[in-house]
N, C-alpha and C positions, 0 to 999 in steps of 0.2 A: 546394456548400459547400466553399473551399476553406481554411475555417478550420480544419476537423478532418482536414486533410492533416499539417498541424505535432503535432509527436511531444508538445510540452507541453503543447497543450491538451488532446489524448486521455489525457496523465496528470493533467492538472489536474480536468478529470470524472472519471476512479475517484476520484482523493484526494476529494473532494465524496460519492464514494458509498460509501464506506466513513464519511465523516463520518456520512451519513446511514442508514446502515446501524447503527452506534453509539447514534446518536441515537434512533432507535424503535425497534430489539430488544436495547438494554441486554445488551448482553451482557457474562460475569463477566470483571473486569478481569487478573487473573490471568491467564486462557484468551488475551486479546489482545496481550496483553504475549510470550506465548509464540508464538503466533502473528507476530509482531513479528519474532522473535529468528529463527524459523525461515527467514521469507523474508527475510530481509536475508544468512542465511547461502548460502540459494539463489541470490539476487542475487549477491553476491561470488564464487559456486561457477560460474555461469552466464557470468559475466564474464571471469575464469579460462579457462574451458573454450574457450571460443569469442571468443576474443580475437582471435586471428588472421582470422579473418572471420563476419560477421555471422547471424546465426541467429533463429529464431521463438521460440525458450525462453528466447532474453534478453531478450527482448520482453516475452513472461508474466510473467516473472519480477522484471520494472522495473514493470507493471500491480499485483502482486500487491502490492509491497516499498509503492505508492503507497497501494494500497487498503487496508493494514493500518495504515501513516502516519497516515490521514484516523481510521480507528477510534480508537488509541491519544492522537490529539490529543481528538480529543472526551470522550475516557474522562478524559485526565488535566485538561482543561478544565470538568467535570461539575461543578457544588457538591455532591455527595455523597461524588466523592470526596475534595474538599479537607475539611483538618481544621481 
C-alpha cells in the first residue's frame, strides 16, 4: 500500500479519527477546545525545537494538532452546539 507512505493521508486518517472519536464519545466541548490550544502550542514548540533537522515528536505532534482538528470540527459542526 503505497498510499499510506504520503505524510497527508496518514494526517488525513487521524483528522477522520478524531472526527469520529467526537462523534460517539461527545466529549465536553470546553475540554476540546483546550486540548486544541495545547497541541497547537506543542506543534509550534516542536517546530521551533527541531527546525533544524527532522525529528519523531514533530511528527506526534502534527498527528496530534490533526486529531484534535477533526474533534473541535465536529464539536463546533454538532446542532447542539449551534444556537
Amino acid at each position: 500500500m503505497k498510499t499510506l507512505q504520503f505524510p497527508l493521508v496518514r494526517i488525513t486518517i487521524v483528522f477522520i479519527l478524531g472526527i469520529l472519536f467526537s462523534y460517539f464519545l461527545k466529549p465536553i466541548p470546553s475540554l476540546v477546545f483546550l486540548i486544541l490550544a495545547i497541541t497547537a502550542m506543542l506543534f509550534v514548540g516542536t517546530y521551533y525545537s527541531f527546525k533544524t533537522k527532522p525529528h519523531y515528536l514533530f511528527g506526534i505532534a502534527a498527528y496530534l494538532l490533526a486529531f484534535s482538528i477533526g474533534a473541535t470540527t465536529q464539536i463546533i459542526h454538532t446542532d447542539s452546539f449551534q444556537q
